[in-house]
N, CA, C and O atoms as a Tinker XYZ file with bonds, in Angstrom:
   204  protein
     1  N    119.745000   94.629000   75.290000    73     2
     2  CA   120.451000   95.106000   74.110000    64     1     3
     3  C    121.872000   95.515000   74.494000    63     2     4     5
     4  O    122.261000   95.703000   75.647000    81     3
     5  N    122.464000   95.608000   73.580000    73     3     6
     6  CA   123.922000   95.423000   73.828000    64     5     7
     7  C    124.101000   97.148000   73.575000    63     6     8     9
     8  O    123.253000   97.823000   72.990000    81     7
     9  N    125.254000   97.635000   74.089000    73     7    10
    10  CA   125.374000   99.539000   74.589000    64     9    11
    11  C    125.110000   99.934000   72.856000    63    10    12    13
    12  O    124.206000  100.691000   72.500000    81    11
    13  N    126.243000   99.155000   71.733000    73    11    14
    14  CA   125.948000   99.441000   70.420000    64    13    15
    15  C    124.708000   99.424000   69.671000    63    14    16    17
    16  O    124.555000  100.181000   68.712000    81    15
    17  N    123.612000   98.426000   70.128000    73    15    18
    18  CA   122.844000   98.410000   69.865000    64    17    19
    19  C    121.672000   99.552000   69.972000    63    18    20    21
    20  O    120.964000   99.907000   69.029000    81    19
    21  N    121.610000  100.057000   71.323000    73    19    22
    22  CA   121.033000  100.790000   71.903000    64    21    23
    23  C    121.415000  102.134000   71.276000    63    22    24    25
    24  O    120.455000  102.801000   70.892000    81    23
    25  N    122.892000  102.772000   71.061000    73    23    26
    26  CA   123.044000  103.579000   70.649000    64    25    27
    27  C    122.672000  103.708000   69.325000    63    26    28    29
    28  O    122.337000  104.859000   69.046000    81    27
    29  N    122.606000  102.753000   68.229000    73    27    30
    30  CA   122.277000  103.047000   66.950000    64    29    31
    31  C    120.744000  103.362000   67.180000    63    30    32    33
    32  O    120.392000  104.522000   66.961000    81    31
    33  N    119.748000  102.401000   67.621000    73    31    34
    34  CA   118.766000  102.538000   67.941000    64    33    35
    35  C    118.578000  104.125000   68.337000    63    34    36    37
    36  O    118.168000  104.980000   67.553000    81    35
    37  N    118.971000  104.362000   69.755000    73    35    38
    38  CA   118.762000  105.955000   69.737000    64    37    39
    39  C    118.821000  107.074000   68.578000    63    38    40    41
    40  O    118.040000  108.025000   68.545000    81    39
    41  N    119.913000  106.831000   67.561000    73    39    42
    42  CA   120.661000  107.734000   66.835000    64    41    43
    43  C    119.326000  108.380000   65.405000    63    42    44    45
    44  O    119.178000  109.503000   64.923000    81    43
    45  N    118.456000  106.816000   65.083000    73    43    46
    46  CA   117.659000  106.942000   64.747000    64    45    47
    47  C    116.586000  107.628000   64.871000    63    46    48    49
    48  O    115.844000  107.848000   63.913000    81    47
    49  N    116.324000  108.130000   66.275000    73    47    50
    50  CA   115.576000  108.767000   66.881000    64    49    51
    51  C    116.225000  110.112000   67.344000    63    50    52    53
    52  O    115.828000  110.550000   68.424000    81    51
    53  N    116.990000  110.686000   66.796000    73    51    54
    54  CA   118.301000  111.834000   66.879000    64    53    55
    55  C    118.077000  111.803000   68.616000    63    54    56    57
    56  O    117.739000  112.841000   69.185000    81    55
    57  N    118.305000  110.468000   69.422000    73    55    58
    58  CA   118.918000  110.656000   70.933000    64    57    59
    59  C    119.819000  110.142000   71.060000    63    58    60    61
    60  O    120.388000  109.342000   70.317000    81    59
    61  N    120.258000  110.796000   72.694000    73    59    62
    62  CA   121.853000  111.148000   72.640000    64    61    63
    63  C    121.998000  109.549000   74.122000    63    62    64    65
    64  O    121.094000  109.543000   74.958000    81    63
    65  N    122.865000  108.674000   74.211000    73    63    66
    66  CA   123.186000  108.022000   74.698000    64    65    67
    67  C    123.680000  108.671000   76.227000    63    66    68    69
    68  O    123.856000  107.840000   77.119000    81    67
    69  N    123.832000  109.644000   76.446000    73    67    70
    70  CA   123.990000  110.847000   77.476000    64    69    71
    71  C    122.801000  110.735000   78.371000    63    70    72    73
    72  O    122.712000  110.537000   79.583000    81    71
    73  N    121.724000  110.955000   77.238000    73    71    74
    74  CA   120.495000  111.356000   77.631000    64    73    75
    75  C    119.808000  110.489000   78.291000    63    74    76    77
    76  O    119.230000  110.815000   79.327000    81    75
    77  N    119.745000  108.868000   77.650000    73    75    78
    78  CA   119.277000  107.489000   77.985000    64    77    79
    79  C    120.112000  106.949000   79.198000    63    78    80    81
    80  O    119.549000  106.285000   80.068000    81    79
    81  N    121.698000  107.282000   79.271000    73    79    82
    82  CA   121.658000  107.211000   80.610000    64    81    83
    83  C    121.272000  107.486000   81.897000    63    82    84    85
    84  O    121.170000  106.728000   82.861000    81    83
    85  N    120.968000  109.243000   81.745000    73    83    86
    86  CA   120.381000  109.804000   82.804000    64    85    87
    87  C    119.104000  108.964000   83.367000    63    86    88    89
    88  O    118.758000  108.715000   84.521000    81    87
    89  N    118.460000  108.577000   81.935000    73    87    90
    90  CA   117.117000  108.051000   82.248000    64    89    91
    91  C    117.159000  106.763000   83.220000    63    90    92    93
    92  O    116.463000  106.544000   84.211000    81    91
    93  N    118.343000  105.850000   82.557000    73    91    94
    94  CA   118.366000  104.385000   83.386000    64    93    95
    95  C    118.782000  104.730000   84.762000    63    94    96    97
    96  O    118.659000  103.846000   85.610000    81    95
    97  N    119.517000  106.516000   85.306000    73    95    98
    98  CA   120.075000  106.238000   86.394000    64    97    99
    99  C    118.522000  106.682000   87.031000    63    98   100   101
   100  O    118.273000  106.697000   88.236000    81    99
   101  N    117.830000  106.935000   86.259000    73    99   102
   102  CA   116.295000  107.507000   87.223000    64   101   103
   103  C    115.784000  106.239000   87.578000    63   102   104   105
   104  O    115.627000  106.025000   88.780000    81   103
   105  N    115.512000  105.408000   86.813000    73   103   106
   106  CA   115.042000  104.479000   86.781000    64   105   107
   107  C    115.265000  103.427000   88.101000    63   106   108   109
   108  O    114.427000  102.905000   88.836000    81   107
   109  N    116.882000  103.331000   88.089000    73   107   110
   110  CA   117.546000  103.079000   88.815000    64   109   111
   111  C    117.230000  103.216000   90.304000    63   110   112   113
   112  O    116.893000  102.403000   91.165000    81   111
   113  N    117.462000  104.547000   90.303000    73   111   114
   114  CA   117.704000  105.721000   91.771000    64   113   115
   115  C    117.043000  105.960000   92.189000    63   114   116   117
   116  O    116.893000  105.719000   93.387000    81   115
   117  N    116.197000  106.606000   91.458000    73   115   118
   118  CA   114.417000  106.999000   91.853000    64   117   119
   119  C    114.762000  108.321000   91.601000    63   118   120   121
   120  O    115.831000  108.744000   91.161000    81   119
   121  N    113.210000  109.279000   92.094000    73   119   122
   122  CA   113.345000  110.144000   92.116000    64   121   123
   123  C    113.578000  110.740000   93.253000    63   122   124   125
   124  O    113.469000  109.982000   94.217000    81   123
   125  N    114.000000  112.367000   93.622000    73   123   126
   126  CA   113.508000  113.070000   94.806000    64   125   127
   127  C    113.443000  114.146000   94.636000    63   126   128   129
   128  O    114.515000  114.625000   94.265000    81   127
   129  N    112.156000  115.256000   94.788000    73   127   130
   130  CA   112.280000  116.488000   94.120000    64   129   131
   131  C    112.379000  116.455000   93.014000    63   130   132   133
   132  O    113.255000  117.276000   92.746000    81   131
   133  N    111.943000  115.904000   91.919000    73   131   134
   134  CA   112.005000  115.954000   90.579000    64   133   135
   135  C    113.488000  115.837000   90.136000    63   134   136   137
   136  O    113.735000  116.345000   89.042000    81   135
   137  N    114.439000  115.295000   90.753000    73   135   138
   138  CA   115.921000  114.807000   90.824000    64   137   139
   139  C    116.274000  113.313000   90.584000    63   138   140   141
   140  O    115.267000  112.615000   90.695000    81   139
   141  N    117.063000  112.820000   90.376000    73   139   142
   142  CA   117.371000  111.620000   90.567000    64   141   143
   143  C    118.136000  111.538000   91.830000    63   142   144   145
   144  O    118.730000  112.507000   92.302000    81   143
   145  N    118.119000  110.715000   92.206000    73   143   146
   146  CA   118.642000  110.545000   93.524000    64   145   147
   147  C    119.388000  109.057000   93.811000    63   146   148   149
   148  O    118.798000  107.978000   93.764000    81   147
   149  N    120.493000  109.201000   94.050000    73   147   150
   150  CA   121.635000  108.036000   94.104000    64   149   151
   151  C    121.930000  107.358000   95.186000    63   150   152   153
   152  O    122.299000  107.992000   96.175000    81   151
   153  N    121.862000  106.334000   95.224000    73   151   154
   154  CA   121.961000  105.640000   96.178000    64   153   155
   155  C    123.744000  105.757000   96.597000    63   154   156   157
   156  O    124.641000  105.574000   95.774000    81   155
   157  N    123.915000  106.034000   97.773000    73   155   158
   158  CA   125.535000  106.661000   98.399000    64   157   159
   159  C    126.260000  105.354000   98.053000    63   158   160   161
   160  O    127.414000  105.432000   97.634000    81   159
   161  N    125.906000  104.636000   98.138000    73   159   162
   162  CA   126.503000  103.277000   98.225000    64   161   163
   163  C    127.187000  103.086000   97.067000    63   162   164   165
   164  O    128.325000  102.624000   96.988000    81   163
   165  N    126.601000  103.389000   96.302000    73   163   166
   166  CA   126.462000  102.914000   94.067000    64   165   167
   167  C    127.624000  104.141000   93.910000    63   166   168   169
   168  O    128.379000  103.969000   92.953000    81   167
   169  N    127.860000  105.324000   94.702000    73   167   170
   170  CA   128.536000  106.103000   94.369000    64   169   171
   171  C    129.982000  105.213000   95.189000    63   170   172   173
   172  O    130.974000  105.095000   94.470000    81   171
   173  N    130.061000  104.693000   96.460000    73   171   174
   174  CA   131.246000  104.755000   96.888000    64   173   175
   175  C    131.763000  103.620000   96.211000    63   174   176   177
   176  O    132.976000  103.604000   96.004000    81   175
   177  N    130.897000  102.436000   95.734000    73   175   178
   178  CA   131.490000  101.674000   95.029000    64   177   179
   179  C    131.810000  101.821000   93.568000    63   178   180   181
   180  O    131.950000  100.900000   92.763000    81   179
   181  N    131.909000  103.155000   93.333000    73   179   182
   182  CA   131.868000  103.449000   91.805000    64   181   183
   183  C    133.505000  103.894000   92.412000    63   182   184   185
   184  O    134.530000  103.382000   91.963000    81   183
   185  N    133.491000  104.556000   93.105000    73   183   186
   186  CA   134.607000  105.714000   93.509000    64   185   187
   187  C    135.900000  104.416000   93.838000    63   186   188   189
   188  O    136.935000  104.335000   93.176000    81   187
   189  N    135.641000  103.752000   94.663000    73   187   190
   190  CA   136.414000  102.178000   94.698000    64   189   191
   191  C    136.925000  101.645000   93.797000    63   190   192   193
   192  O    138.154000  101.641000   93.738000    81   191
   193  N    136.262000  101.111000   92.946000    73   191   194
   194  CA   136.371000  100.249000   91.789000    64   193   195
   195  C    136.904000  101.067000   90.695000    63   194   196   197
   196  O    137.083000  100.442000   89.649000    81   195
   197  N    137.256000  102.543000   90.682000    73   195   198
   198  CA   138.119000  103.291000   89.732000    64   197   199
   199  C    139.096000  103.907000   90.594000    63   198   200   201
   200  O    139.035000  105.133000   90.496000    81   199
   201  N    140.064000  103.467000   91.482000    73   199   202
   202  CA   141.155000  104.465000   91.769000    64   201   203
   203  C    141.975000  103.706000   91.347000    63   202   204
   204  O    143.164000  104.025000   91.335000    81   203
């Protein structure tokens, strides 16, 4: 689904697109300690690809 899509979809369900991200980064990342947990890598290439 496309980000618009998803968000109307949520909105229907009074959720917050905030919220559904956290979820995909769990999904993503995994857990640790009841945390999400990020792979260092996904961060330095985030940190890269925006200066």
């Amino acid at each position: 689904m496309l980000k618009k899509e998803v968000i109307k979809e949520l909105k229907k369900h009074n959720l917050k697109w905030e919220d559904f991200i956290d979820f995909m980064l769990c999904q993503a990342a995994g857990i640790k300690n009841g945390e999400p947990d990020y792979y260092e890598w996904d961060v330095k290439i985030f940190i890269n690809n925006n200066k």
